[in-house]
VEXDREN-2710 file (C-alpha; in Angstrom, 1 decimal):
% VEXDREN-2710
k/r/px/py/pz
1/UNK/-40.4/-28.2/37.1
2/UNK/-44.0/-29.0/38.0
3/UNK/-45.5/-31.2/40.6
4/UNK/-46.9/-34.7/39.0
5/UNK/-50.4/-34.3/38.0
6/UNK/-51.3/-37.7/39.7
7/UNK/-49.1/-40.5/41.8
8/UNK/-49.9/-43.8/43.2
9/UNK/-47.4/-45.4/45.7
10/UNK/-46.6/-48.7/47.2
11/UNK/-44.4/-49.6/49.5
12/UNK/-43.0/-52.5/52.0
13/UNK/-44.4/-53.1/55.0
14/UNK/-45.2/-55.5/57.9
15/UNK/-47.6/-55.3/60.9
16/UNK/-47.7/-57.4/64.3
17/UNK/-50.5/-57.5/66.6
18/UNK/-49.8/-57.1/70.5
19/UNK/-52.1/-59.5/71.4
20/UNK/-50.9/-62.4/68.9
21/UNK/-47.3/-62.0/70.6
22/UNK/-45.8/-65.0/72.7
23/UNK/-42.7/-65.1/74.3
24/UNK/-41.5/-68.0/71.9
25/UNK/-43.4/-66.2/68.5
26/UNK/-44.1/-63.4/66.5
27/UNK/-46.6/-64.0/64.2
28/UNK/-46.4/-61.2/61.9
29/UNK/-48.1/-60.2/58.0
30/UNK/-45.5/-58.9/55.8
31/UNK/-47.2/-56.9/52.2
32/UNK/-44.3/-56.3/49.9
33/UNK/-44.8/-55.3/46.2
34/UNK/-46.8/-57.1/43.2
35/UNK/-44.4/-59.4/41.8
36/UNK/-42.1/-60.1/44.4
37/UNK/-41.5/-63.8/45.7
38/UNK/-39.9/-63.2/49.3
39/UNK/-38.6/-66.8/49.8
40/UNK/-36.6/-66.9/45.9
41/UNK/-35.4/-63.6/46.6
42/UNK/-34.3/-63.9/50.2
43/UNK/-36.6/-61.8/52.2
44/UNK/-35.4/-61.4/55.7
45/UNK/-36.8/-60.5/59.3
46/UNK/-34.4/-59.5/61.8
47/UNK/-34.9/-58.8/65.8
48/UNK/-32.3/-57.0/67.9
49/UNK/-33.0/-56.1/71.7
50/UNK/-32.3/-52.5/72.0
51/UNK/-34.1/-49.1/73.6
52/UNK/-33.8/-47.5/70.0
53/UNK/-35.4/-47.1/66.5
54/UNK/-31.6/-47.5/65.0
55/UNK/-31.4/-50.6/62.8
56/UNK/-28.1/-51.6/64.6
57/UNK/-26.2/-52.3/61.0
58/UNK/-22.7/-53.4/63.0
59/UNK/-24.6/-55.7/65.9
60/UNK/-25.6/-58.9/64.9
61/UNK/-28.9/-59.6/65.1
62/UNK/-30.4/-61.3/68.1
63/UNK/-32.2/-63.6/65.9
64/UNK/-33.0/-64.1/62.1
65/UNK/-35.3/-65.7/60.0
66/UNK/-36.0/-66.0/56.2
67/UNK/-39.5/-65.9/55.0
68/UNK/-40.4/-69.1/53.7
69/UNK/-43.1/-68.5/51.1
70/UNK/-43.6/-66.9/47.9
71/UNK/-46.4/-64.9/48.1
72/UNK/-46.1/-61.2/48.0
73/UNK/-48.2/-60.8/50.6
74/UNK/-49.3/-63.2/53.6
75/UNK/-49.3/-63.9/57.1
76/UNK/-46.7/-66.4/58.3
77/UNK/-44.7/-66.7/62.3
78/UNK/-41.6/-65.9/63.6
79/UNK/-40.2/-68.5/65.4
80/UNK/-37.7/-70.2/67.8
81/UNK/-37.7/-66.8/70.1
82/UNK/-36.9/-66.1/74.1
83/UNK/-38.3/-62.7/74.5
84/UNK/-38.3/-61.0/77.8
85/UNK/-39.5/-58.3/79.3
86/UNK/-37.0/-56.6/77.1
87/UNK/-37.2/-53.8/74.2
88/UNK/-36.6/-55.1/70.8
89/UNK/-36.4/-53.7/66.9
90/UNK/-38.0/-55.6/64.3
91/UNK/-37.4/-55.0/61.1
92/UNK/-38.0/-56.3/57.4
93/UNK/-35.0/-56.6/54.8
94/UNK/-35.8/-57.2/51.3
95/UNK/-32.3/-59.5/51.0
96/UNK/-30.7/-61.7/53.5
97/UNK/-28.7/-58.7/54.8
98/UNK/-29.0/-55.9/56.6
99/UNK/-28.4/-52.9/54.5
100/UNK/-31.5/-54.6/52.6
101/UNK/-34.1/-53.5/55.2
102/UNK/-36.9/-51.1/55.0
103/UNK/-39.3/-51.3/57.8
104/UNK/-38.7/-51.2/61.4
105/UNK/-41.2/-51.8/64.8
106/UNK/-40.3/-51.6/68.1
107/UNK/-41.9/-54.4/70.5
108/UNK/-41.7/-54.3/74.6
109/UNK/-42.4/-56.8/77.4
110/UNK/-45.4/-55.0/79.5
111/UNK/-45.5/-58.3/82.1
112/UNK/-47.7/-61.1/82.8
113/UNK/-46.4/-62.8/79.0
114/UNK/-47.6/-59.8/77.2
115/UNK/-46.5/-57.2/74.8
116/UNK/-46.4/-53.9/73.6
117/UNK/-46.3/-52.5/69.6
118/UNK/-45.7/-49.5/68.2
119/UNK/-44.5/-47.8/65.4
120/UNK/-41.1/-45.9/64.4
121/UNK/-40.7/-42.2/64.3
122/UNK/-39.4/-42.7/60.8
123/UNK/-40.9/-45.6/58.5
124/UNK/-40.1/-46.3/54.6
125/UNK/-41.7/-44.0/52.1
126/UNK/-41.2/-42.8/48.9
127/UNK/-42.5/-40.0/46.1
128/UNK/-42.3/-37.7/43.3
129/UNK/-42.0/-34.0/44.3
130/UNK/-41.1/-32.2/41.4
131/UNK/-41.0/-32.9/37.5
132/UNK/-39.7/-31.7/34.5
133/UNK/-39.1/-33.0/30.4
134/UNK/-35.8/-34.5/31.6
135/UNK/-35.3/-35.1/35.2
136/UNK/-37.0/-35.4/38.4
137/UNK/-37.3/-35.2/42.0
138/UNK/-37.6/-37.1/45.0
139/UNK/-38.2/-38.0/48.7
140/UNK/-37.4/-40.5/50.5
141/UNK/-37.7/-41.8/54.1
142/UNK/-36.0/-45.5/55.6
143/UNK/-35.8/-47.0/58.9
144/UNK/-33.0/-45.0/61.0
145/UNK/-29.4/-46.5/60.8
146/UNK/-29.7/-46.8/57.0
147/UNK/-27.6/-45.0/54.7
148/UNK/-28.6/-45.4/51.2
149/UNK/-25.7/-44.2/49.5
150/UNK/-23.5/-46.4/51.5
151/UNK/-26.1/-49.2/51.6
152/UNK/-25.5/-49.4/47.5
153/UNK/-29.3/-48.5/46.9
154/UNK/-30.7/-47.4/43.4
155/UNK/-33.6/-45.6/41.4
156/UNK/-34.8/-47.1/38.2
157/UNK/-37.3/-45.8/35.9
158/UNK/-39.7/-47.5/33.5
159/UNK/-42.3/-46.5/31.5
160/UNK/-45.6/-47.9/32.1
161/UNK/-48.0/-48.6/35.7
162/UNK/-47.3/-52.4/35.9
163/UNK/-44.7/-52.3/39.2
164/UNK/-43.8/-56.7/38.7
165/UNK/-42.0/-55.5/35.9
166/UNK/-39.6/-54.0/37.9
167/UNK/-38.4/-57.0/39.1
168/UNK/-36.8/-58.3/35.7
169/UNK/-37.8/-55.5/32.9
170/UNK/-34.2/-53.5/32.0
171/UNK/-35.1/-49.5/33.4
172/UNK/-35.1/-46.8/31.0
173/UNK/-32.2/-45.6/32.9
174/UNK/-31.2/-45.8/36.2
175/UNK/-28.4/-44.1/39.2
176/UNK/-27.6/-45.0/42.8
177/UNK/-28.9/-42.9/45.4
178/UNK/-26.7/-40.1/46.6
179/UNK/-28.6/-39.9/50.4
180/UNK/-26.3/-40.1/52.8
181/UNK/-29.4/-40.3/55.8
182/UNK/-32.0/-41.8/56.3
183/UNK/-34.5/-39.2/54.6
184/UNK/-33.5/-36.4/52.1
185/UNK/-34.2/-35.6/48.7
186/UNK/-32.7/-36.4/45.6
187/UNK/-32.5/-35.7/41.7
188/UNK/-33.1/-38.3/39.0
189/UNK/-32.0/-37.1/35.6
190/UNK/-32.6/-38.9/32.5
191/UNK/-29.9/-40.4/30.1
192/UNK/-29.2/-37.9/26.9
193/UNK/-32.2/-38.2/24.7
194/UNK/-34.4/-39.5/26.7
195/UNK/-37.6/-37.1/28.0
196/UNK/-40.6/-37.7/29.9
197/UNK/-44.1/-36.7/28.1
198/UNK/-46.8/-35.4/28.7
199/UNK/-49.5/-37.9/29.8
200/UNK/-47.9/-40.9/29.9
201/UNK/-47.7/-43.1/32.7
202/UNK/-44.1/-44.1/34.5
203/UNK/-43.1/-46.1/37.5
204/UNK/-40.0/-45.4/39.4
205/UNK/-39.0/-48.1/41.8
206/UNK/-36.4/-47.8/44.6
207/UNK/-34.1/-50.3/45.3
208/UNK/-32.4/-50.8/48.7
209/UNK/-29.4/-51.9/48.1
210/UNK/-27.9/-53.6/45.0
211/UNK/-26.9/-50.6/42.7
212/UNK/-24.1/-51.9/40.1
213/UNK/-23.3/-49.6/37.1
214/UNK/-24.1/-52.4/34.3
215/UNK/-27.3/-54.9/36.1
216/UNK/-28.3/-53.5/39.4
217/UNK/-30.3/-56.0/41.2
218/UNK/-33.6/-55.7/40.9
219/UNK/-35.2/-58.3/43.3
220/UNK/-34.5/-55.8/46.6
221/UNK/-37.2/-53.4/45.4
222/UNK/-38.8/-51.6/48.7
223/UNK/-41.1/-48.6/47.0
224/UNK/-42.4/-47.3/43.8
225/UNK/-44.6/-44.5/42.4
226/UNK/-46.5/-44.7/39.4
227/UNK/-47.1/-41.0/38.0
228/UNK/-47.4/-38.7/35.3
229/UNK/-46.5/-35.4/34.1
230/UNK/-49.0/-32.7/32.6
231/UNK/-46.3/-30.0/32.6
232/UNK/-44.7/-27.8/29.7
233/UNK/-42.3/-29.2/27.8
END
């Protein structure tokens, strides 16, 4: 197996600014991949007051919100808050639950009405490390407290560079991931048959959460990497 002779990633993620912060509101930019429409498909931001990075899957949230627009990328508020002078976990769900999110930051009352933001040890990314004519490999990093095996989530591969396919194209082929933390590597082997070639471009997207055997769902896409190969065959 070779490594890919180029690769191009994208991959969810939202920022807040310290200074925009009020005790009532989080105004917050959220940039998720080309295609995606965050209101249709239930994109989610969740806030739990806690000292750690773990997303805390078995608490309920201390408050919720959907995104309300469909742009793939844009600024918008979150709203109807109390904060105090209290550690909290925001984090960003591709679905409206919570085995759907992939990005995390922690935010901290400092005094006087203001706050602290910084990032995660671990954050969401994703890549190609290794390829060959019919399988691959890959790494993969999300929030801590996700499990993607037991979260349902799911590779796909097309062929091709244009990553809104993903979101209602049929992959080539397609398994569930078999992580059981929240970073690790994992194989991707194609159906009988089917080979990757020499100099052609593919995309592989992962899902979080969503795998079924016959239609996994394909609107809680988090990452993908467009590559391609220039190994022997």
């Amino acid at each position: 197996m070779d490594e890919p002779s180029s690769q191009a990633t994208s991959i969810t993620q939202f920022t807040v600014e310290a200074e925009d912060i009020k005790p009532r509101i989080i105004p917050f930019r959220y940039d998720t991949l080309p295609g995606n429409q965050p209101k249709t498909n239930k994109n989610t931001v969740y806030l739990w007051q806690t000292k750690g990075e773990d997303v805390l899957v078995k608490i309920t949230p201390f408050r919720s919100q959907s995104i309300s627009r469909n742009e793939p990328n844009a600024s918008t508020n979150f709203t109807g808050l109390s904060l105090s002078k209290e550690p909290y976990l925001m984090a960003y769900a591709v679905d409206d639950n919570v085995k759907a999110i992939v990005a995390t930051l922690l935010i901290e009352g400092v005094g006087d009405g203001r706050f602290s933001v910084s990032f995660p040890t671990d954050s969401l990314s994703f890549s190609v490390t290794q390829i060959g004519p019919a399988s691959l490999s890959y790494r993969l990093c999300v929030p801590r407290g996700m499990n993607p095996k037991d979260d349902n989530d799911w590779i796909g591969l097309w062929e091709g560079s244009t990553v809104s396919e993903l979101y209602y194209k049929r992959p080539r082929c397609f398994s569930p991931v078999p992580i059981h933390t929240n970073k690790g590597n994992g194989v991707f082997a194609l159906l009988e048959g089917q080979n990757i070639e020499n100099g052609i471009e593919y995309t592989l997207g992962y899902f979080k959460s969503g795998y079924d055997e016959q239609n996994p769902l394909q609107t809680t896409l988090a990452a993908s990497t467009t590559f391609k190969w220039e190994g022997s065959e």
